[in-house]
Structure formats: C-alpha cells, structure tokens
N, C-alpha and C positions, 0 to 999 in steps of 0.2 A: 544702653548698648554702645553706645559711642564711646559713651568715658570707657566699659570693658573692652572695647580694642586698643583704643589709643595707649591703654598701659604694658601692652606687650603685644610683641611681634610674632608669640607662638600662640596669643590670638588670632591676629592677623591672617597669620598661614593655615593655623587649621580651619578657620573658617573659608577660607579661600577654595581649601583644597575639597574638604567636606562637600563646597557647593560643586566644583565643576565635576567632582566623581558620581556625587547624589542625581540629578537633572538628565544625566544621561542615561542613569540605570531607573529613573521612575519611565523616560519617555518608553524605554526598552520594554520596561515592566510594560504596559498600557498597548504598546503594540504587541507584543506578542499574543496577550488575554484577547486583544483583536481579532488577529489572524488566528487562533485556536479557536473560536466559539465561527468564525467562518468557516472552518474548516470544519467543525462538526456537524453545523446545517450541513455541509457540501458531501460529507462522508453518510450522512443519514439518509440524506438522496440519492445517490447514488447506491446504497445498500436496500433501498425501498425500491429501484427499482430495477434491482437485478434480484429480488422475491417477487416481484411480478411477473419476471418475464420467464422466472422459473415456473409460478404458477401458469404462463400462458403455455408453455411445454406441454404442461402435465393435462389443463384442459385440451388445447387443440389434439392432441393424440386421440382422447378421448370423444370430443366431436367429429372427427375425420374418422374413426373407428365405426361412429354410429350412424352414417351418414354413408357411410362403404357398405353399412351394414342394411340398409334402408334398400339399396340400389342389390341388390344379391338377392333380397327377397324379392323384389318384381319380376327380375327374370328367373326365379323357382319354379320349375314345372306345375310341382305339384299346389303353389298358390294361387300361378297361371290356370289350372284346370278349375281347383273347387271355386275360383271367383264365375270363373264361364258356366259352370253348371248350373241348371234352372231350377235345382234342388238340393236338399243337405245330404253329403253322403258323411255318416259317420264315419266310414274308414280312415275319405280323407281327411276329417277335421282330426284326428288322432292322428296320424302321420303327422300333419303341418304343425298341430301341438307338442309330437316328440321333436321334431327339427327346430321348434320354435324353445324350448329350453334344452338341446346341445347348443342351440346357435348363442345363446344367452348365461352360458356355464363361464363359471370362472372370470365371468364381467359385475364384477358388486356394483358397476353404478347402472348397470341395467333392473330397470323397478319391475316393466314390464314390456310385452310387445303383442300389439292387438291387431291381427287383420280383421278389418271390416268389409264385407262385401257388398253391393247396392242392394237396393228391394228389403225384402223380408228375411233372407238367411242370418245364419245364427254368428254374428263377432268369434274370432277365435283366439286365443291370449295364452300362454302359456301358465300363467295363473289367474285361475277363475275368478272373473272380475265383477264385481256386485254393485258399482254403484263409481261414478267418474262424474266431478262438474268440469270436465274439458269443456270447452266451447271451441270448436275450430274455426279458422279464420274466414272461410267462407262464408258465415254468417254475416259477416259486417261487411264484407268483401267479395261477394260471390265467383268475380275473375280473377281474384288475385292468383291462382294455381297456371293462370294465361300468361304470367309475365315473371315468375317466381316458381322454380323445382320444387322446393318444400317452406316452412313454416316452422318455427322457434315459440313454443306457448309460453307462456308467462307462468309463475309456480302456482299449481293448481290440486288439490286432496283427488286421491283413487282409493277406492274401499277393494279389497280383494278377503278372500279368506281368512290369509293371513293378519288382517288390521288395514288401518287407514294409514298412508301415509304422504308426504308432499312428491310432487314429481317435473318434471320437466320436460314437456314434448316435442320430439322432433314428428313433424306429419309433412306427407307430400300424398298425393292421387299415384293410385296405381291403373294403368293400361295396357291392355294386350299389349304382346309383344307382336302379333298379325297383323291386326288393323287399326292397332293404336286407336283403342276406346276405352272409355274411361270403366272400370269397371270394380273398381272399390279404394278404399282409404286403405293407409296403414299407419298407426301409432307406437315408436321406440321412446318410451316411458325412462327416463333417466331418474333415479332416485336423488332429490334431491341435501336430502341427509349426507348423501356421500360426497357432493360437492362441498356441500357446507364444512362438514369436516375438516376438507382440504384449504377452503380457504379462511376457516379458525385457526388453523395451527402454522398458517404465519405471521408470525409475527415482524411486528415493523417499532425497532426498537424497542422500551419494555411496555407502552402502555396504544404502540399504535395497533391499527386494525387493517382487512382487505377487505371489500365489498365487490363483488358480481353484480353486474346491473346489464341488461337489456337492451337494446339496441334504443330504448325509450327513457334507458336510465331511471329505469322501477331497478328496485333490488331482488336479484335472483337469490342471493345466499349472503350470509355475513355472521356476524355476532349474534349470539341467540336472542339478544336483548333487542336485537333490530326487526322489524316487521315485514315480511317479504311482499313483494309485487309496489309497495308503497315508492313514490318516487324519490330518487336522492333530494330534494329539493323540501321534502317536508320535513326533512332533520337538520338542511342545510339552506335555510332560503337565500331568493340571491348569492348562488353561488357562481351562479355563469353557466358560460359554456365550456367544452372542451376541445379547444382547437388540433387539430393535428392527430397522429396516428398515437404520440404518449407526448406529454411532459408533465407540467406543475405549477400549482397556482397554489397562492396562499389565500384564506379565507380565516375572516374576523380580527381584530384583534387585540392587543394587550395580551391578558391571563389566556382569552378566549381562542387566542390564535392558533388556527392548525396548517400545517402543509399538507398540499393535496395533492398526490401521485397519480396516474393516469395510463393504461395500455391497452388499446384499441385491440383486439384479437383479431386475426385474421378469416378464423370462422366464427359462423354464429351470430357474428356482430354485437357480439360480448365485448364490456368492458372490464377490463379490473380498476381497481381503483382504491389507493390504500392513504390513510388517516393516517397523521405523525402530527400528535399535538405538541406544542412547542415547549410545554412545562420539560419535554425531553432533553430540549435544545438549553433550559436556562440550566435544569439539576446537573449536565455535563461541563454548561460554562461556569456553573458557581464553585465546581473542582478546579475548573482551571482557573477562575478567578482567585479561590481558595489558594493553589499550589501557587499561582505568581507571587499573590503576597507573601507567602512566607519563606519563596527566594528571593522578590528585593528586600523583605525587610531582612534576611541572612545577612543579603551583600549589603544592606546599608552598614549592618553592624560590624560586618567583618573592617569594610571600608574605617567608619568610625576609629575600631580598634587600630586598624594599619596606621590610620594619618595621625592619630594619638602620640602613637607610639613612634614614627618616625620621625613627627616634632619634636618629640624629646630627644630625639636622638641629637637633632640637630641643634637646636637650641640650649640645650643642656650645659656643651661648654660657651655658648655667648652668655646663658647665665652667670654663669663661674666666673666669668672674664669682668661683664659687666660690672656684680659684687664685687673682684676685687678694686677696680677701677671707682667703686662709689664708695667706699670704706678708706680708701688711700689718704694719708693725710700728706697736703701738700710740703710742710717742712719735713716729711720724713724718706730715707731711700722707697722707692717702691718694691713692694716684693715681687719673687718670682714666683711664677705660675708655673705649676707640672703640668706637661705636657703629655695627652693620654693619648692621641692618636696622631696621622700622620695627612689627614686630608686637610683640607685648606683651612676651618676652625683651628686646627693644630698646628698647621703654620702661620697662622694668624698670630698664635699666643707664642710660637719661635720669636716671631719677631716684634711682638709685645716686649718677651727677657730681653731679646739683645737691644731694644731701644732704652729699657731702664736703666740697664748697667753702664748705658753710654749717659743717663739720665744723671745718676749719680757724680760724674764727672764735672758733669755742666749743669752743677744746681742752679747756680746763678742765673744762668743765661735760659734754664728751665724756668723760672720764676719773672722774667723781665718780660719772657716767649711765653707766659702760658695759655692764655687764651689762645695763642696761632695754634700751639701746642695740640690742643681739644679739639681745636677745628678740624688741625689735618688727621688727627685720630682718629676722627667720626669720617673723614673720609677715607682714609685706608680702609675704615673697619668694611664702606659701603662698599668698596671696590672688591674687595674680598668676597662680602658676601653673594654680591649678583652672579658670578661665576656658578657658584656653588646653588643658589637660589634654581639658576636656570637649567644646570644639572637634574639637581633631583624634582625640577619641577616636568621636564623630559623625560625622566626617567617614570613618575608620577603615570605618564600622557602613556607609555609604553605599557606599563603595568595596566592600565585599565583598556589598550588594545587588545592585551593578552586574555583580559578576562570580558569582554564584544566577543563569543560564540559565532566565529563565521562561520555559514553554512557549508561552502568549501572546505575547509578545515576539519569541521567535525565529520563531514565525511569522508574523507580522505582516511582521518586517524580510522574512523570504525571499521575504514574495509582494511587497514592494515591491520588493527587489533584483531578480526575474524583471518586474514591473512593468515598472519602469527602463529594465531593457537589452533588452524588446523595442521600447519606444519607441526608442530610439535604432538599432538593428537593423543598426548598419554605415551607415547614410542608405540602407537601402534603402526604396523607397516601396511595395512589393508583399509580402503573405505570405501565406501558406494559411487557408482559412477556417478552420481548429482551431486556427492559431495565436492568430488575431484571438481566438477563442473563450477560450482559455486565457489572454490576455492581459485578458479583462473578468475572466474568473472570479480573477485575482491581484486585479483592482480590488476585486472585491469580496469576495473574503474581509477586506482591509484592512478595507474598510468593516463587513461582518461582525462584526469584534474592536469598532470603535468604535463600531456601534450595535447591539447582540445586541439579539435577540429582536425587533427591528423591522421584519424584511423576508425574503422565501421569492425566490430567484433558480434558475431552471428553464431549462433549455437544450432545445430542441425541432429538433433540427439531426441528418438523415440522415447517417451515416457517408460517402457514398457522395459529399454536397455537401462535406464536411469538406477533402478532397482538391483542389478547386477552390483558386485565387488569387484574392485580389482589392486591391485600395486598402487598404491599413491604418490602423489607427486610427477605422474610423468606426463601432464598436457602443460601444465603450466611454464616449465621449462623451455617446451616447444613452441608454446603463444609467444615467449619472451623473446626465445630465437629469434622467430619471425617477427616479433614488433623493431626489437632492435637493428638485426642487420638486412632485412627488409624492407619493412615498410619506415621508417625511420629516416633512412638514406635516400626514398625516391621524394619526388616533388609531386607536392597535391596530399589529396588524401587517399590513401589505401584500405583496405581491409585483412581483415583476418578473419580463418569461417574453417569450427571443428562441425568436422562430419564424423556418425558412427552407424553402424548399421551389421545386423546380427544373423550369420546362419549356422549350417552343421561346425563350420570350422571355429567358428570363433567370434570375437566381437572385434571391427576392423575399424581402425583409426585415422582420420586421416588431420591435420593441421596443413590448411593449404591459404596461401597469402598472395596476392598482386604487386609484391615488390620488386625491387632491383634484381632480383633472380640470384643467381652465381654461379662464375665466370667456370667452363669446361673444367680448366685444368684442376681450380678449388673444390669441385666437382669429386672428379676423380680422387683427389688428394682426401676429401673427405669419407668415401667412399672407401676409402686404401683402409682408413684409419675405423673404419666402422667394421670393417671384414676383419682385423685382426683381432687376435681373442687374446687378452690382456690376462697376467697372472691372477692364479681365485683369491690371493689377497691382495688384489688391487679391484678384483672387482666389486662397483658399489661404493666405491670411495670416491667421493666428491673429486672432480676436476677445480682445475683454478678455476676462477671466478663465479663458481654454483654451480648449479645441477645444468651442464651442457648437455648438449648430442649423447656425447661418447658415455657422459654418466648414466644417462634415459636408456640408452641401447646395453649398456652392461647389464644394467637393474633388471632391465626386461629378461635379457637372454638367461641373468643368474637364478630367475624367477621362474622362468617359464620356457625355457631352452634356448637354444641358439632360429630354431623358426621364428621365434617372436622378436625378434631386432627391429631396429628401424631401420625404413628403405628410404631413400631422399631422391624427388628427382627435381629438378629445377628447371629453368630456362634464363638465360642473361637476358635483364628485360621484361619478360613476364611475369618472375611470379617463382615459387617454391612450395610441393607440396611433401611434410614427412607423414610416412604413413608406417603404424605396427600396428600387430595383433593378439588378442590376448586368445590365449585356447579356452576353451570349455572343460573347464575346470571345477571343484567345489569351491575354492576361493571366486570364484567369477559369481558362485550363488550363494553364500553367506559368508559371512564374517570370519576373517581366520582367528581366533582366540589364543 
C-alpha cells in the first residue's frame, strides 16, 4: 500500500479525496437510518393513539346513550306503576314491552333490556329471555348500590329466543320517584358482538391489535382468538401497571417485543388498549435501512466516479509534463510541450517552453547548473501546484456542501417548487379556495426561512368556504403587500391574518396586518388609483414588479364586476386591512373548464 502511493500523486489524491467525501456520507448514511426507524416508533404511536381515542368517541357516545337511557326508564310512568302494583297486569307488561323495543330500535348494540320487579312478578325484556348467568354485584357486595348509581358486568351468555349470545351489563336499582324505595332492578344488555366488531377493525399498523378491558383489566372484547373476562395479564405477565389517564409502555423483549398503548375512558371505566408488536417497527426500519444503503452506496459510487475522473483531469497534463521531463536526454535541446489548456498546469508548461529555449542558449551553463537546475524545477513545479491543489481541494469541500441535504433548504426549494406549478396551474385561471390557501402559505413559508422570527401568519377560513372556487392568485399578492410594506418595515414581529367568511352576497375577504400602516395622503393616492377604471386591454396585465393592488383589483372587477374591487383601509401606525368580495357565482361552486 505504501509502495502504491509513493509512485504517484494521483494516488495520493484520489485517495485523500475518496476518504474525506466517503466518512462523511457513511456518518450521514447511519444517522439518518437513526432518525427514520425513531421516527417510525414516534409516528406508530402516535397513529395508535389517535385509533384509540377515535375508538373512545364511538364507545363513550354509546355508553352515555345507555346510561341516559337507564335514567328515562326509572322516571317512566308506566314502569313506575307496574313495579308498585302488588300484582301482574298484563296490559301493563305489553305496553312497557312495546316502549321497551321503540326505545331499543335502531340501537344494534342494544342485546336486550329487562325490568325486574321485587317479590314474585314476572321480569319484563323486550325479547323473551330464557336463561341469563348474569350475576349482579349485590351478591358479593350487597351495599354497593349505597355508594355507586349503577354497575358495569363483566361479559356474560343470555339465552333469548333468538340464540345465545355474549352481552354486557349496565344495571343500577330502580326507586320510586315518591318515596324513594327501592322497588326493582333494571338490566341495558349491550351486545357484546357489536363492540367487538368495532374494536377488530382497527387496526394498529398491519399486525397490531385493540383490546377493551374493565375497570379490572379482564378483557371485554378483542381478537377472536382472545378469551374474554380473562385478565390482560394472563397473555401478558408482568406487564405492570397503567399509570395515568393514557400513555405507553413497552413490554418483552428482542423478537418478543410489543408497544403497549393505553386510554382510560371517561365512562364505564373502560380501558382501550392497543398491541403494536415491534416486528412492525424493524420490517419499516429494514426499508429504510434498505433505501439508505443503496443511496450511500449511489453516492459513494457517483463520488468514486467524480474524484476518478477529476484526477485525471488534473494530473493528466503533470503526467505528460513529467514523461517528457523523464525521457529528455540531457545532451539534447529539450522539446516543446503543447500546451492544451489555460489554468495553472498550462501555465506551468508556458513556462516549461520558454525556460527551454532560453535552455538551449545556455547549454553549458545548463550542464555545469544541473542539479540546481532539478532542484529549482521541483520547486516551481511545487509552487504551482499548491495553488491549484487548494483550489480544487475547496472547490472538492463546496461540491459535497451542495450535496449535505440541508433541511432548510430543501424546504425552502419544495414550497417554491409547489409555489411555481400552482402559478402556472396548466393556464387555468380558476381553483378552490384551499388551493389559493395552500398556495400563500408555500409563499410564505419561503418568506418564513428568509425572514424568521419576523412575522405570525394565521389562516381564519371555514372548511366548508374551502370547497368554493374562485380567481386565482389574488391573496397571495395581498399576503406579499402586507409582509413587505408592512410588516417588514415596523420593528419587532408582526402578523398577518386572512379572514373569510360566507353569506347571500358573497364570500368576503379580508388580508389584515399590524404594520407600519400608510401614511393619509398614500392612502388616498392609492385609493384615487384603485377607483379608476383602467383600459379592457390593460386590464389583467401584470403591473411592474407582480401581481400588485391595482393588478388584484382589475382581475377581480374584470371577473366579477366592478363591486368586487378591493377596498383598503389602513391607519399610520396600526396596521392595513384589504378586503374584496367574490359574488355567488357558478365559478364560486365548480371549476370553470
């Protein structure tokens, strides 16, 4: 290794350069593969639990439903009478049985609903019930109804008619609404089927799971392959506890390891709780391990090729020069080298010719001087080349800053690239107001990167207006107005805040900013120049330096009349708001084609 550099200096270099380009694109490679496989735990979790707390939606509506629905039958007349009566009347158990399934239509997680009366009289359910292992809490608990409204059962088989199948009890005591006595149960039967359903079909990335557990942490509902009432703890020993109202713990691991999501619900004292085994986390980091490798080994090879190719470039003619310098016989004139290019190798070899021909003159004195001769050659040559060495060894340094992805940078370019091509949009002259939206907020992130910390930009726009069409290009203009001769020019930071908001007349616009304001008379002046109506073929034609006021206010009025202009009102000092209006139009509600 040593003898191959020592024989040439486009060893030297390409080795040199090879390493400082290489070492910084492996350390790049290794971080990034870092930060991505963090970032996918980080994005897995936080996507696990916002399906939780979509599931906690869709339960709590549902428990607050049946639970609303518990408290309506006690104060019912007609279940307040038949529980009081010292006897069965069948009218009333038909009546309370027809109220008992309208009140339970079009609720699928309703399995069943049973009043029970004390003594001897006959249970009443809306479907005839044959056989239940409920056990209520009062068994184990006889005062619990003394310090607790109602009772949450654990998943338990109901036999009706119709088949057997799992259910979920909400029960509390019912008591006169007189003399507050106890004077029978009632059980809101929730189908347990129809919970489970819901919480099978989300999923938590492709192989995770959600589980329903009980305030005991028994499983209410889950994977069919999971056992209900069973506690989490016999699938998952030593898993802990769950601190807090939701987070996350990890449990097992290596291969074995899962993340463990958590959402305490509000009613019920239900937990959710979703599985995301980690095989998810490696088969995403072994893409992105995958994908890094075969961009550093891209850039190594591209790099390789470059630095190849640019030592030749460079070395090329010190070869040439070298050869003929090692070839030269001392009694003979030296020849001349042609000279190919015009950078310092090539003035190197200018002044190679003119030292020969002066060489020729002075054989003698070349032949008496030769060794000084060599000497001071090899230094000329070295003087030469360090110039040129630290040149392209800078220029080397610059080219591999250009290709370090700074994250500023790249987003800077993206929101210009989105910029760009919706300006240009195919030449259509129509787009949706979240387009136009999305198209200031690329303006100004740009502006963002180039003036940080100098501006707050706040979007006040109804989803509902979002949907609307209209003219394009005319906020952006007006954001730009106000950043530059606005907020730009006062001290501190300012803001900028579009408002829109929609009635009979139309959808109303406003761009309003906290800057320097402007001054009465530019006021007026601008106001002079916004009320005159400009020739039809000028209007629509770009003003000097972009799309100004007076362009925005043409476009509009060429568009949509002269009502739709812009109004400006300002104050020196405060602040500037422009406001127009689009009508209510078929362009406002679809696409003009």
């Amino acid at each position: 290794m040593k003898k191959w550099l020592g024989r040439s200096l486009k060893h030297k270099l390409s080795l040199l350069i090879i390493v400082v380009a290489l070492v910084p694109l492996l350390f790049l490679g290794i971080f990034s593969y870092n930060i991505a496989a963090g970032l996918t735990e980080e994005k897995a979790k936080i996507s696990g639990m916002n399906t939780l707390r979509q599931l906690e939606a869709y339960l709590d509506t549902m428990v607050k439903d049946v639970e609303n629905m518990s408290l309506f039958l006690i104060g019912h007349n007609g279940v307040q009478e038949y529980l009081k009566s010292p006897a069965n009347n069948y009218v009333q158990q038909t009546t309370i049985i027809n109220f008992l399934t309208n009140l339970a239509f079009s609720k699928d997680y309703i399995a069943n609903i049973i009043i029970e009366p004390l003594g001897e009289k006959t249970p009443i359910s809306f479907k005839s019930l044959v056989g239940s292992d409920f056990t209520d809490v009062t068994e184990s608990f006889p005062n619990y109804y003394d310090q607790q409204p109602n009772w949450w059962s654990s998943v338990h088989q109901q036999w009706t008619f119709e088949g057997v199948r799992k259910v979920i009890t909400l029960a509390r005591p019912i008591r006169s609404t007189d003399k507050y006595k106890l004077i029978g149960k009632e059980q809101i039967n929730l189908d347990q089927a129809v919970i489970a359903e819901q919480i099978t079909q989300a999923v938590l990335e492709k192989s995770g799971f959600v589980l329903l557990l009980d305030e005991q942490n028994r499983i209410l509902a889950g994977p069919t392959d999971w056992t209900t009432n069973l506690p989490l703890s016999h699938y998952y020993p030593d898993i802990g506890t769950f601190d807090g109202v939701s987070g996350f713990l990890d449990y097992g691991e290596g291969a074995d390891k899962k993340t463990i999501l958590y959402k305490t619900m509000d009613s019920g004292n239900w937990k959710l709780v979703g599985i995301i085994p980690s095989e998810e986390y490696r088969s995403q980091n072994r893409y992105f391990l995958t994908l890094t490798a075969v961009a550093v080994s891209v850039a190594i090879l591209f790099v390789i090729i470059f630095v190849i190719f640019l030592i030749q470039k460079i070395t090329n003619p010190l070869s040439a020069l070298t050869k003929f310098l090692k070839n030269t016989s001392p009694d003979e004139p030296m020849p001349a080298i042609p000279v190919k290019s015009i950078d310092e190798v090539g003035q190197l070899i200018v002044s190679y010719n003119k030292l020969s021909s002066r060489i020729v003159k002075l054989t003698d004195e070349v032949k008496w001087n030769e060794s000084l001769k060599k000497e001071a050659d090899m230094q000329a040559l070295q003087i030469q080349m360090n110039p040129h060495f630290l040149y392209n060894t800078l220029s080397s340094i610059h080219w591999l800053a250009l290709m370090n992805r700074d994250t500023k940078i790249a987003e800077m370019v993206g929101s210009l690239s989105d910029f760009l091509r919706f300006s240009l949009n195919n030449g259509q002259e129509y787009c949706s107001i979240e387009q136009e939206i999305i198209h200031v907020k690329n303006y100004v992130s740009i502006q963002s990167i180039r003036y940080p910390d100098k501006f707050v930009f706040q979007v006040n726009v109804a989803s509902s207006i979002q949907e609307k069409f209209t003219l394009k290009l005319l906020l952006q203009p007006l954001v730009e107005n106000a950043m530059l001769h606005g907020i730009l020019k006062r001290e501190g930071e300012g803001s900028i805040t579009i408002y829109a908001e929609c009635d009979e007349q139309g959808i109303h616009f406003t761009v309003a900013d906290d800057g320097i304001g402007i001054a009465p008379e530019r006021l007026n002046w601008l106001r002079t120049q916004l009320s005159e109506h400009p020739a039809p073929h000028e209007m629509g034609r770009p003003t000097k330096g972009g799309y100004g006021l007076r362009n925005v206010h043409n476009r509009l009025v060429l568009h949509y009349g002269k009502d739709a202009g812009l109004i400006v009102e300002s104050a020196e000092g405060e602040g500037t708001r422009v406001m127009f209006t689009i009508p209510n139009t078929e362009d406002t509600k679809s696409d003009n084609k």
